[in-house]
Structure formats: C-alpha cells, structure tokens
TIGU-505998 format. One record per residue (C-alpha): x, y, z. Coordinates in nm, 2 decimals, m for minus. Layout:
BEGIN
NODE    east   north      up
NODE       X       Y       Z
...
***
This chain:
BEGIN
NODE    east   north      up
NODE   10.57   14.81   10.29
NODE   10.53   15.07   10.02
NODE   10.33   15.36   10.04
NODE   10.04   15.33    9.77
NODE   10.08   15.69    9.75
NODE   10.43   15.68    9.62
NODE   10.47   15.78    9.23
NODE   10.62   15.46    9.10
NODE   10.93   15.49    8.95
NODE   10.82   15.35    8.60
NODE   10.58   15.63    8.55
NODE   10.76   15.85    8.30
NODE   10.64   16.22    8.43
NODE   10.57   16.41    8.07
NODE   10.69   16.83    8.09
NODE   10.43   16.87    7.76
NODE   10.09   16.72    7.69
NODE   10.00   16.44    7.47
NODE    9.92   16.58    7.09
NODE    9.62   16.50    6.99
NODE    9.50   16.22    6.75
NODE    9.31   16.38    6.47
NODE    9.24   16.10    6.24
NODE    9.06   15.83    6.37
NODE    9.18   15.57    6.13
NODE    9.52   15.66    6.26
NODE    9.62   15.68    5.86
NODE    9.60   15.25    5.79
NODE    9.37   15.16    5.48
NODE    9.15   14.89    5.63
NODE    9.00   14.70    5.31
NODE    8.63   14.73    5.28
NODE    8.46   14.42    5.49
NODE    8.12   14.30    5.39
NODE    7.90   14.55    5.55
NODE    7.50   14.42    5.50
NODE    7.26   14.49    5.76
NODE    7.27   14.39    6.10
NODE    7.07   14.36    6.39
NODE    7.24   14.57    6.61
NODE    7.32   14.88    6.47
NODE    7.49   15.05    6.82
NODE    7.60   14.90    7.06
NODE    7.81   15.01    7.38
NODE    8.03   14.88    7.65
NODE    8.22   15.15    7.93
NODE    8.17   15.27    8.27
NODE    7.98   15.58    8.38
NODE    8.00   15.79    8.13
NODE    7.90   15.52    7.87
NODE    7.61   15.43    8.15
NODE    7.42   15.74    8.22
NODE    7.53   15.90    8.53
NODE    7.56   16.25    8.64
NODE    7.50   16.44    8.95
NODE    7.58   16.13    9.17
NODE    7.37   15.90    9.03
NODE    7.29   15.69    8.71
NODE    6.90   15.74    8.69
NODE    6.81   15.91    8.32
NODE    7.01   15.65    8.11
NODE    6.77   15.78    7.81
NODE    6.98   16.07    7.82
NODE    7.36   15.91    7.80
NODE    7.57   15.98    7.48
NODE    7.46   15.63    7.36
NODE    7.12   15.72    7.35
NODE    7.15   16.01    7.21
NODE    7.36   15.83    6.90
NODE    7.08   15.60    6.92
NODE    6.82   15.86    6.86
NODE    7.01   16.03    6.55
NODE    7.07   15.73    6.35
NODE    6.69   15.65    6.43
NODE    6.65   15.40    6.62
NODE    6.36   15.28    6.81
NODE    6.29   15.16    7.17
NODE    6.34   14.79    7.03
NODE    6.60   14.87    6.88
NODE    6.84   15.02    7.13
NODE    6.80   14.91    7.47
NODE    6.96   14.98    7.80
NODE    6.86   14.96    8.18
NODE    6.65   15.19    8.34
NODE    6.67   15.29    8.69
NODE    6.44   15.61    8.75
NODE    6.13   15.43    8.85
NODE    5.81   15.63    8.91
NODE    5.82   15.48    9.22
NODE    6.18   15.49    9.30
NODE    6.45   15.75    9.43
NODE    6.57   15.88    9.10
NODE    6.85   15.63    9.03
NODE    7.17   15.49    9.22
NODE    7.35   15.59    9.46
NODE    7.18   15.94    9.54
NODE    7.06   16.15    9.28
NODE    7.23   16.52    9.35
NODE    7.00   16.69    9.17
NODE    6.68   16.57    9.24
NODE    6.80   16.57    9.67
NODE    6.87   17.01    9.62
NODE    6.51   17.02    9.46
NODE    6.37   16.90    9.74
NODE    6.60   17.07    9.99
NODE    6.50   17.36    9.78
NODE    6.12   17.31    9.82
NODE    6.17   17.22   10.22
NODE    6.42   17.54   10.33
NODE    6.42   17.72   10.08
NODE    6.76   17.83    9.81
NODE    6.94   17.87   10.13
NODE    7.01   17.72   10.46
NODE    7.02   17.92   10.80
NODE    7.21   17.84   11.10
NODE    6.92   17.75   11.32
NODE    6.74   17.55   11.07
NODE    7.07   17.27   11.04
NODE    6.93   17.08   11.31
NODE    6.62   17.03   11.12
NODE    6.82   16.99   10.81
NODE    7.01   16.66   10.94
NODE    6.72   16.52   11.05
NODE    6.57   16.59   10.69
NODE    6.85   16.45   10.50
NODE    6.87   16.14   10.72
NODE    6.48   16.04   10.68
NODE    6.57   16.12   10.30
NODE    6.83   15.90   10.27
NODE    6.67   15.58   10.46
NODE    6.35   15.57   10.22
NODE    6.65   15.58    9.92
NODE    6.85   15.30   10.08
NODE    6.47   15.09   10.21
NODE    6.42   15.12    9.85
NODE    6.75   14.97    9.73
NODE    6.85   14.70    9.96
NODE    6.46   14.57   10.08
NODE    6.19   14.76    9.86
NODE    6.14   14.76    9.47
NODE    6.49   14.77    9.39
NODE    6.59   14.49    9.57
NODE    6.45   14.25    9.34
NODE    6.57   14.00    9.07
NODE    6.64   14.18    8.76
NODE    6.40   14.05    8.47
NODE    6.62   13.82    8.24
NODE    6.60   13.89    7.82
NODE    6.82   13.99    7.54
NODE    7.13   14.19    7.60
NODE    7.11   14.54    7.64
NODE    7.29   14.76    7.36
NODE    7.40   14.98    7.65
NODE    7.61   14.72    7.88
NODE    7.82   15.01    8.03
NODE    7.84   14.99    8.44
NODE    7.95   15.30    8.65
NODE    8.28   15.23    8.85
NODE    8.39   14.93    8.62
NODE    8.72   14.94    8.47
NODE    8.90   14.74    8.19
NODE    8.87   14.41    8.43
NODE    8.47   14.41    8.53
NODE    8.31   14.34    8.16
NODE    8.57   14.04    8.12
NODE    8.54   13.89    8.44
NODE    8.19   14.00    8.63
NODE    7.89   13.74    8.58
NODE    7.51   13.78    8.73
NODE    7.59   13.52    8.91
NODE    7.92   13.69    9.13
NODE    7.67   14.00    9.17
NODE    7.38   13.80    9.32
NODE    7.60   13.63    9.57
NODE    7.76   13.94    9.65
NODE    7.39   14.10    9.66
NODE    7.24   13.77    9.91
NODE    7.38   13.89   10.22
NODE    7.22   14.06   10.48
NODE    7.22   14.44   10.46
NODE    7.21   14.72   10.74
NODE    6.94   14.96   10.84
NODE    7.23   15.18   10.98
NODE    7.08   15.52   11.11
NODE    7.43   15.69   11.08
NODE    7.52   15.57   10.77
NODE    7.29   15.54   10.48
NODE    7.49   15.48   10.21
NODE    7.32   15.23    9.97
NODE    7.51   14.89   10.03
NODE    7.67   14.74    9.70
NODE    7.50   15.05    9.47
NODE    7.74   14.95    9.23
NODE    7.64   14.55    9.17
NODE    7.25   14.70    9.19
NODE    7.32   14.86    8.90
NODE    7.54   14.60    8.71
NODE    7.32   14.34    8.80
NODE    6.99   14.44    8.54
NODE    7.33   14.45    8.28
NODE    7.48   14.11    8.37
NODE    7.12   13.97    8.40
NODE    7.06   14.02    8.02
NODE    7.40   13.89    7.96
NODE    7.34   13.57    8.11
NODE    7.20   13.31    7.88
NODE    7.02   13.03    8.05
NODE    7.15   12.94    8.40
NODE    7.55   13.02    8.31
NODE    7.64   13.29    8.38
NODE    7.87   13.51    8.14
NODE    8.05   13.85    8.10
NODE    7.89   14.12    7.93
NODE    8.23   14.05    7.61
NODE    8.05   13.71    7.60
NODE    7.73   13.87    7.58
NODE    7.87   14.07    7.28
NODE    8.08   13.82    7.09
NODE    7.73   13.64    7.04
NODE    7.55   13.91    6.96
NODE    7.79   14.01    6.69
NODE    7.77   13.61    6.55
NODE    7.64   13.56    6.21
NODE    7.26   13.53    6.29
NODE    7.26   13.87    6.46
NODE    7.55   14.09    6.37
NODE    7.66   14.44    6.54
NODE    7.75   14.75    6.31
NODE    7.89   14.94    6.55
NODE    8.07   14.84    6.87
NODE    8.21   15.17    7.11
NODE    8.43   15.07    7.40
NODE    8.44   15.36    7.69
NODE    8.68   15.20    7.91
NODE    9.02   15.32    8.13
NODE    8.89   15.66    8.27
NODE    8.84   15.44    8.64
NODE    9.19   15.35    8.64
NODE    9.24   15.66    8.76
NODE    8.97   15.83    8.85
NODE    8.95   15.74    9.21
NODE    9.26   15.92    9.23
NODE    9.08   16.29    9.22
NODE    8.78   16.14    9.35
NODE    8.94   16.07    9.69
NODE    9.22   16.31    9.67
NODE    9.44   16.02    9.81
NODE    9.62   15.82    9.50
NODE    9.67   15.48    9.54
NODE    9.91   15.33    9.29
NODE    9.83   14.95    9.19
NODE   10.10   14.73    9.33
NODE   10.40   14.62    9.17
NODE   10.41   14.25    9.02
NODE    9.98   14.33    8.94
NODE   10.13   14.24    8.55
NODE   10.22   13.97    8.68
NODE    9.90   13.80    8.82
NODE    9.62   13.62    8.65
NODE    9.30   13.82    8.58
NODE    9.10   13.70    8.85
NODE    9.39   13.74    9.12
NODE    9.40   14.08    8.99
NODE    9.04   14.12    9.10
NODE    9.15   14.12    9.48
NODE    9.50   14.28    9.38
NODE    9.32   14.59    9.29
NODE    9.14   14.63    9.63
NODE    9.16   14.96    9.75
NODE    9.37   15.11    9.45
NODE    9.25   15.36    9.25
NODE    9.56   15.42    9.02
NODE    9.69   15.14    8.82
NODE   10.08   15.13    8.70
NODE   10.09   15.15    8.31
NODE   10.20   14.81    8.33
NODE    9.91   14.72    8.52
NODE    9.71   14.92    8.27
NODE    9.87   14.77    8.00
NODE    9.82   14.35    8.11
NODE    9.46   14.47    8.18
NODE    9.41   14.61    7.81
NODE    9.57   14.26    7.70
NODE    9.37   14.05    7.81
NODE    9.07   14.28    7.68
NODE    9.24   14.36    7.33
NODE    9.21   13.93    7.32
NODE    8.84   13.95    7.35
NODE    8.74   14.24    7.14
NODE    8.93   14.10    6.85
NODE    8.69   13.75    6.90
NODE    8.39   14.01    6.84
NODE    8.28   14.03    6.48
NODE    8.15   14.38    6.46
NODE    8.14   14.58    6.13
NODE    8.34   14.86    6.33
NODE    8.48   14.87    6.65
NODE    8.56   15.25    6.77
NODE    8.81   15.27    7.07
NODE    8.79   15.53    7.33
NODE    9.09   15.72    7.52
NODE    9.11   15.85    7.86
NODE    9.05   16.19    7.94
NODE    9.23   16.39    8.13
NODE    9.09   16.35    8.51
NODE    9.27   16.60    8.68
NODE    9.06   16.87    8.44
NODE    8.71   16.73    8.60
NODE    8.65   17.02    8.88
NODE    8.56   16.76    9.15
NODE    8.95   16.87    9.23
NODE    8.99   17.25    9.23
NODE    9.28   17.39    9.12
NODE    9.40   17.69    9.43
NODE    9.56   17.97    9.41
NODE    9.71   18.04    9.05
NODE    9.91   17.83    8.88
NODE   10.26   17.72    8.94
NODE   10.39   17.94    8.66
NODE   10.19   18.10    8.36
NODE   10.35   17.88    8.11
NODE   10.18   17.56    8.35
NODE    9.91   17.35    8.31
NODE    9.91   17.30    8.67
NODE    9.81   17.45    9.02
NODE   10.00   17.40    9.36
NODE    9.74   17.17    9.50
NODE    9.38   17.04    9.37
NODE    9.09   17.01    9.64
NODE    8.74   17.01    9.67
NODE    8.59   17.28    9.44
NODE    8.35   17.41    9.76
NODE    8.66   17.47   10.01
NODE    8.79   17.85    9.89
NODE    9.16   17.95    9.87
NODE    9.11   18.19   10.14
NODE    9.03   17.84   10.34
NODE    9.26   17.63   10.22
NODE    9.54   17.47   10.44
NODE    9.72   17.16   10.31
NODE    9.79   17.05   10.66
NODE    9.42   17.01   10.71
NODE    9.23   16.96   10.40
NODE    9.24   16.72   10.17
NODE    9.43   16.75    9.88
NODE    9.69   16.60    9.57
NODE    9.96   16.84    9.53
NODE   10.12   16.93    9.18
NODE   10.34   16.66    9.12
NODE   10.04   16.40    9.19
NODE    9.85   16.60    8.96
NODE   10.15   16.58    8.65
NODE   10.21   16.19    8.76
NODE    9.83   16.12    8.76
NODE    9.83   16.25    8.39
NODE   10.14   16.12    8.29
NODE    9.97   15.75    8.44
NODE    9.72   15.84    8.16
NODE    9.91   15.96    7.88
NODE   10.08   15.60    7.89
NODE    9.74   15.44    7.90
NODE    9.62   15.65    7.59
NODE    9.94   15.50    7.40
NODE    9.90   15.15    7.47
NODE    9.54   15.22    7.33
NODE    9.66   15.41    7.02
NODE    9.89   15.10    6.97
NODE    9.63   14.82    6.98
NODE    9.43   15.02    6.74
NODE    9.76   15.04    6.53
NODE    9.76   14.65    6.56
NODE    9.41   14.59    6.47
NODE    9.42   14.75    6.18
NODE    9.76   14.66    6.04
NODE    9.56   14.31    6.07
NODE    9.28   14.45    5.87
NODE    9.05   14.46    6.16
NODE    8.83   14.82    6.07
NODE    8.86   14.93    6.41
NODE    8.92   15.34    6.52
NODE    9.02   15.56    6.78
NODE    8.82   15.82    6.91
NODE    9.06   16.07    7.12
NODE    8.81   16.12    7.43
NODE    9.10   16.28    7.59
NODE    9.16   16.56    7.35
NODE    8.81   16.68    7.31
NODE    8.85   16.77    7.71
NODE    9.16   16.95    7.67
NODE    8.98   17.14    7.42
NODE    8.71   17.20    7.67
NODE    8.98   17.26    7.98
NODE    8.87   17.64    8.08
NODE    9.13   17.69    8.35
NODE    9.39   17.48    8.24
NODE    9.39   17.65    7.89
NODE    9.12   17.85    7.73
NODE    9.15   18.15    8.04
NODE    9.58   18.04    8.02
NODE    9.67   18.09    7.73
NODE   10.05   18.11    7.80
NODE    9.98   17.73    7.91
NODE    9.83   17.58    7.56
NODE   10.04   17.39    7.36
NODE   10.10   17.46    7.00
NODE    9.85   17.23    6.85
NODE    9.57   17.36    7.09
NODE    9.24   17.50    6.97
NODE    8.95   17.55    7.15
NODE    8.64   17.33    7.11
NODE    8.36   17.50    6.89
NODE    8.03   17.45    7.06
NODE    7.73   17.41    6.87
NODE    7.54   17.72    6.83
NODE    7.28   17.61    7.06
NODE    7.51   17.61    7.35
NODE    7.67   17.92    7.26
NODE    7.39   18.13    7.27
NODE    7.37   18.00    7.65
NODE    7.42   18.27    7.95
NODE    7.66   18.26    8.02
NODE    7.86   17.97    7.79
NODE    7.85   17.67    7.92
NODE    8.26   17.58    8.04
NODE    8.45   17.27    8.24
NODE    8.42   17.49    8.58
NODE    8.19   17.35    8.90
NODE    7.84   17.38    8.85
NODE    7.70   17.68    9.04
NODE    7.35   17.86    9.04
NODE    7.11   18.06    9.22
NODE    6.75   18.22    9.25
NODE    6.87   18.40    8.88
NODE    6.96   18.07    8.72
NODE    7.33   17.93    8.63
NODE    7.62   18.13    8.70
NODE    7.88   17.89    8.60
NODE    7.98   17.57    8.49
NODE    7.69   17.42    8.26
NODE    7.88   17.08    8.11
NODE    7.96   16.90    8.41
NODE    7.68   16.77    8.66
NODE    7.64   16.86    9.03
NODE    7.96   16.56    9.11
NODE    8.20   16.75    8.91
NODE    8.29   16.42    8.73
NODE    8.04   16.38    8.48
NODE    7.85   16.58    8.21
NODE    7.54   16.74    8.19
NODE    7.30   16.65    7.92
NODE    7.46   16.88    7.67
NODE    7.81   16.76    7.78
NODE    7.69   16.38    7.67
NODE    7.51   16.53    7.37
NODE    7.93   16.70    7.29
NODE    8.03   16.36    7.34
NODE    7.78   16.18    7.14
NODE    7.88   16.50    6.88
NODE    8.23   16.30    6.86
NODE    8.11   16.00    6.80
NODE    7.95   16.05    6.57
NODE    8.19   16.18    6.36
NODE    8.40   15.88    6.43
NODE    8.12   15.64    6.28
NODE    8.06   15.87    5.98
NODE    8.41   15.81    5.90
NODE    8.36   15.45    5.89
NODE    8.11   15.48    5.69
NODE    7.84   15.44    5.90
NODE    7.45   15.58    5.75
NODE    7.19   15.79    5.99
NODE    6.87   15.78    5.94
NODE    6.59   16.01    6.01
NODE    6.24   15.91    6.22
NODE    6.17   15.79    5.92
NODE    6.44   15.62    5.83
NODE    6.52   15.84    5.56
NODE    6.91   15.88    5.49
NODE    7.04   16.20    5.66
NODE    7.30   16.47    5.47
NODE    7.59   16.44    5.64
NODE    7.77   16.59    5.82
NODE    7.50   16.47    6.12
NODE    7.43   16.75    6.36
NODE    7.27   16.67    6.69
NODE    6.96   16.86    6.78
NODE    7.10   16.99    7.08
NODE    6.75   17.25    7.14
NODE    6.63   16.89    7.21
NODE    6.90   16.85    7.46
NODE    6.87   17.17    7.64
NODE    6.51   17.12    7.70
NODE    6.57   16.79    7.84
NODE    6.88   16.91    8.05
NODE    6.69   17.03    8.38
NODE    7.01   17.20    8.51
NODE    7.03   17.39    8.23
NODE    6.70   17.47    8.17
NODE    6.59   17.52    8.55
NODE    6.89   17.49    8.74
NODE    6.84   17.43    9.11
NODE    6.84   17.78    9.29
NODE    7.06   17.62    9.64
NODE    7.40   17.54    9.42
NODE    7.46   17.89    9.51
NODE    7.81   18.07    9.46
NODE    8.00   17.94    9.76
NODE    7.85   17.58    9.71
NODE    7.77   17.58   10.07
NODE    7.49   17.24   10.01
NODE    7.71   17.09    9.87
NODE    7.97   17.18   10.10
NODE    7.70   17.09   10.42
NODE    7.65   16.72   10.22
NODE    8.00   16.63   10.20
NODE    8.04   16.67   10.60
NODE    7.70   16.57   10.67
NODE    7.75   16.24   10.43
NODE    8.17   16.17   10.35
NODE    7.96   16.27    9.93
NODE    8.23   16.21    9.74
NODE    8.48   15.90    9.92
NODE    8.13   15.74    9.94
NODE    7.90   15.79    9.65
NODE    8.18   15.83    9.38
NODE    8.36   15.53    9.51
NODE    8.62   15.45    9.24
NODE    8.84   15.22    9.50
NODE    8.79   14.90    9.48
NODE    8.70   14.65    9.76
NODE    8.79   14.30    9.80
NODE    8.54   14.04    9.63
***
C-alpha cells in the first residue's frame, strides 16, 4: 500500500509563487441583472474562518468577518443571523476556548507556572476540562438545537468543499445519539465538530427532511426571498490538516473517481486532497452554486497554510532567495531544541508540495469563476490567498530577497498600525507588559484575531463594492465609498489585543505544557477526517 505521506506524482511542485489576482471580475463584462431588493442582503457559507473561530474554539461568532460585513452595511440582529455558542452558562464555545482556559490559569497560578505547582496544575486542567465536556455531551449543550429560518452564517469549522453538499441534521443527530464517555484521561469533547454543525443544519432543515445547508440556500435565494450577496469560504481544510498534524496525508488515488457520498468515507483520515480530488469535489459544488439565484456570488481562494505559524519555520531559510525553511514544527519547540528524529515536523519539500497542492486548487477556482461569468452569471473572485502573502512576515516582509516581483506589502489600517508593536503573521506571545508579538492570529496559530477578521472582512468588502453592492449606515443612510471598517470598534472588542493574557509568555511554555498535557493541536484542531 502507498504511503499517504507520499507527494503524488500529479502534484506539479511550482519554483515561484502564484501572482496574485487583482481584479475580482477577472476582466469579463457581466451584463447588469435585475438587482431590486432582497431579503437577504449577506449571506455566508465556509468553514472556520467563515464560522467564528479562533483560539481553539468557535464561541464569539458576533465577531467573524461576516458579522462584521453585516454590521457595516447595517444590518440588524433580524437581519443577519448566525449561531451562537458562548452561552452565559456555557464554557466559552467548542472545542476549548484557548483564551478564556490561560485567563483562568492566569487567575489560579499566576502568569507563570513553577515546577512544584505542575502537579496541582494537571489536576486543575483535568477538573476544567470535565465541566467543558459535562457541558457538551450531557449538560446544556447537549440538547436539540431550536429549529427556524436559515442562518445567514451557515459556515461549519473543519468542513470542506463536500460537508455543505452532503451533511443533513439528520446524519448529525444520528451521529450525536450514541452514548458518550466520561473518560478521566481524555476529555476531549466527543463529536465537537457535529455540536457545532448541528444548530447550522437544524435551521437548514425544513419540516422533517432533512437538507444541506446549498439546499438551504438555493431556497433562500428563490423569488419570494432573494439573497444579494452570497460569499463561499471553502478549500482552506483540504489542506489544512496537513500543518495542523505535521503528518500529510494525501487523498487516495481513484477519489475522482468515486461518487460524493463514497467520497465521504474515502476521505477518512486524509487531510490533503490530490488536485484531482480537489477538482471532482469543486464540481460537484460549482453544480449547485450555479442553481442559487443570488444577485452576486463572490468566490473565495485558499491561502497559503504553510504561512499560518501553527508550523514554525527553524533555523533560517533554505537560501535567501527561498520562501521556505528546512523543516516547520510547532511554534513553542525552539531551534536550539529541535531534532527531526524526534519532533514532529514536515520538512521543506512537504512544505513546497503542500503549496503547490494549493496553488492548483486556487486555479480550478479562478477557472469556474472564468466559466460563470463567460455565462453571464455576476459572480467574483476574491484572492484570500494573496492578501496572506501580503501579510507573510517571515516568508517575505523580514526576506526580502524572497518576494517575488509583484509583491507588496499589505497596508494596515491606521488603527492597527499605531499598535505596539504592529500587529504581524508571527505566534501570538505576551506577558505581564502586554503583547510582544504576533497580534493577527489567535492563540491556535490557525486563525485570526478580531482585527485579523475585521482585514478579512476589509477585503470583502471591496469585492462587493465592486459589484455594486450599497452600505448603509445605522441608519440606513447610504455610506461614501470607499467603506472603511471601524476597526477602534474592533480593537476594543479584540481582548487579546486589548488585554492580552499575561501566561503566553515568550517561550510559550502553557502552551507548550497543554500540548503534552492534552495532544492541543492533533485533537482540538482536528482537520482529518474520520469515517461516518
């Protein structure tokens, strides 16, 4: 049998990175369609970073990139909706909520942890971590989601291009019936990921049948209703699992092949798909978006993963003129520390594969936006990907013999720049003097900070004004254009930029002490698959 780790050999390794795709209509005249006003001004489908979630956890889903849209075109409560999972009651969201656990680390031993208080510690950490799973899996959070309309926000962390076509309420709850374990030793929260579809794909049910969250959609966008705006945030866990884990797992060959559903259990365990396997995937969901009648549809690319610091870059790079480091491992283990016979790792050519893997995803995107609006379909592209290269602080803003002629740095709004220090694409870290570094990804080293959705929500933006989209004010005034987020609004809202957590300290060590103490990142990032 093939090693899963093996770079197929229809992966086409690129020496240079992709150029970036500045104009979101890709230059096709689409004719004007018939705008008038619909119901649904916004609305969203993706995976985590569409959802919410940061520092381990989707819990503030008020603060995503869609909200934030939401809020500057004006909207109200009723009129953008999307699941909430940071109940007073609750444990601040699923799986385990980073940031919230070092506050109260914080509060119980203080911004650091001595040797003879560890003992205490574990026993701290486990009592914390039963009352999140009781919670989950036989408290409050355990029960029936309340049924309704369809949230504008149907994004679902870990789901990639198959979940919204294929996952029902009904798969969920039968997955979600069986009897859980009160495991001392491991208190992982069983199924995390169905809890928090399962509030999604109860709204998208209608009646007793059970439907996808594209069916969900296509309805909403039907004459009586109508959506304005439809983003699609999908691809990024195609390959995600890849840094997560350290441990690529290509999807196997023939997946094309298959139907979608035998897909579903062909995917098991992989957490990098083939461009082929990409590619049948974006098919089959290419199909479905084209049956949705939206006003606009904007199309998302993949970013870059091997730039998110969950996967350190050591030593220096391979040569000056690289993008690329020797080997990527976790951001706490130092280069002083390092040994590649021990600790886990990808090495450089996993790294350039792993990116080439998404550069092939990115074009088959580009294309089907090509195709849709050759057809006249007024549908865009909005080049995730490049506004994180832009970002990429050791790849390219402290290389510069690495950047590649069309790069230019990302302008951050004022409000951000006047941060101490800057706010960058390096691991989180603070102490009892605030943040030292990092500032636009969360404590997982995977997803953004508040201000890092309020960048992306910055892009979007700019897509939909091209399309001709209208903000409003709170009043529901017209704004000037060009729309500028109030990101003041965001910082204050950002607690780990406005009082950053004093135990992320320099040399990460609680995060370092979590990730043996708990497996953090193979269990509460878990972007492989299991069977169904």
């Amino acid at each position: 049998m093939a090693n899963p780790r093996d770079i197929p050999d229809e992966v086409t390794i690129n020496t240079t990175p992709r150029k970036p795709v500045t104009d979101p209509t890709l230059g096709i005249d689409v004719p004007a369609g018939e705008a008038g006003a619909a119901k649904h001004r916004l609305v969203t489908i993706g995976d985590s970073l569409t959802h919410g979630f940061m520092s381990a956890a989707v819990s503030r889903t008020d603060l995503s990139w869609p909200a934030i849209v939401a809020y500057e075109l004006g909207l109200s409560a009723d009129q953008f909706t999307f699941p909430t999972y940071e109940k007073p009651d609750g444990p601040g969201g699923l799986p385990l909520n980073l940031e919230r656990l070092a506050r109260s680390f914080e509060k119980r031993f203080g911004a650091k942890l001595d040797f003879w208080e560890i003992v205490t510690a574990g026993l701290w950490l486990q009592s914390y971590m039963d009352k999140i799973e009781d919670y989950w899996e036989r408290g409050t959070g355990a029960r029936t989601p309340r049924g309704g309309p369809p949230f504008h926000n149907m994004a679902v962390y870990g789901w990639d291009l198959l979940d919204p076509q294929l996952l029902t309420s009904d798969m969920v709850a039968t997955r979600l019936a069986g009897p859980t374990r009160d495991d001392p030793f491991s208190q992982l929260v069983e199924h995390h990921q169905d809890r928090a579809a399962w509030p999604v794909l109860q709204r998208a049910r209608k009646g007793t049948t059970g439907r996808t969250v594209l069916d969900a959609v296509a309805e909403m966008s039907g004459p009586r209703q109508g959506i304005e705006t439809l983003v699609v945030v999908l691809g990024s866990n195609n390959a995600l699992g890849s840094v997560v884990t350290l441990k690529p797992a290509w999807t196997p060959e023939g997946y094309d092949a298959l139907s979608p559903t035998k897909r579903l259990a062909a995917r098991a365990g992989r957490n990098l798909w083939r461009p082929s396997a990409f590619a049948a995937d974006w098919s089959d969901l290419e199909a479905k978006l084209r049956k949705v009648t939206a006003q606009h549809i904007i199309i998302a690319t993949v970013p870059s993963v091997t730039i998110a610091p969950v996967a350190r870059g050591t030593y220096t790079k391979v040569k000056p003129t690289s993008r690329y480091f020797p080997y990527y491992t976790r951001p706490w283990i130092a280069d002083e520390d390092f040994n590649p016979k021990r600790d886990p790792h990808i090495t450089e050519d996993e790294a350039r594969a792993i990116d080439s893997a998404i550069d092939a995803y990115n074009q088959t995107m580009i294309d089907s936006v090509t195709a849709a609006r050759t057809d006249g379909l007024d549908w865009y592209l909005f080049d995730m990907g490049s506004t994180l290269d832009r970002l990429a602080t050791r790849r390219y803003i402290e290389s510069p013999w690495a950047r590649p002629d069309w790069w230019t740095p990302y302008e951050l709004p004022p409000a951000l720049r006047a941060l101490d220090p800057e706010p960058s694409t390096r691991f989180f870290r603070s102490g009892p003097d605030g943040r030292t570094a990092g500032g636009l990804f969360s404590l997982d080293g995977v997803h953004p900070t508040t201000i890092g959705y309020g960048i992306l929500a910055q892009e979007v933006i700019k897509v939909m004004e091209v399309a001709g989209v209208t903000f409003n004010d709170r009043n529901g005034q017209a704004r000037n254009t060009p729309v500028r987020i109030d990101f003041d609004r965001l910082i204050r809202g950002d607690t780990l930029i406005s009082s950053p957590p004093a135990s992320i300290s320099n040399n990460l060590s609680l995060l370092g002490w979590l990730d043996d103490k708990l497996d953090l990142l193979n269990k509460f990032l878990p972007f492989v698959h299991s069977p169904l």
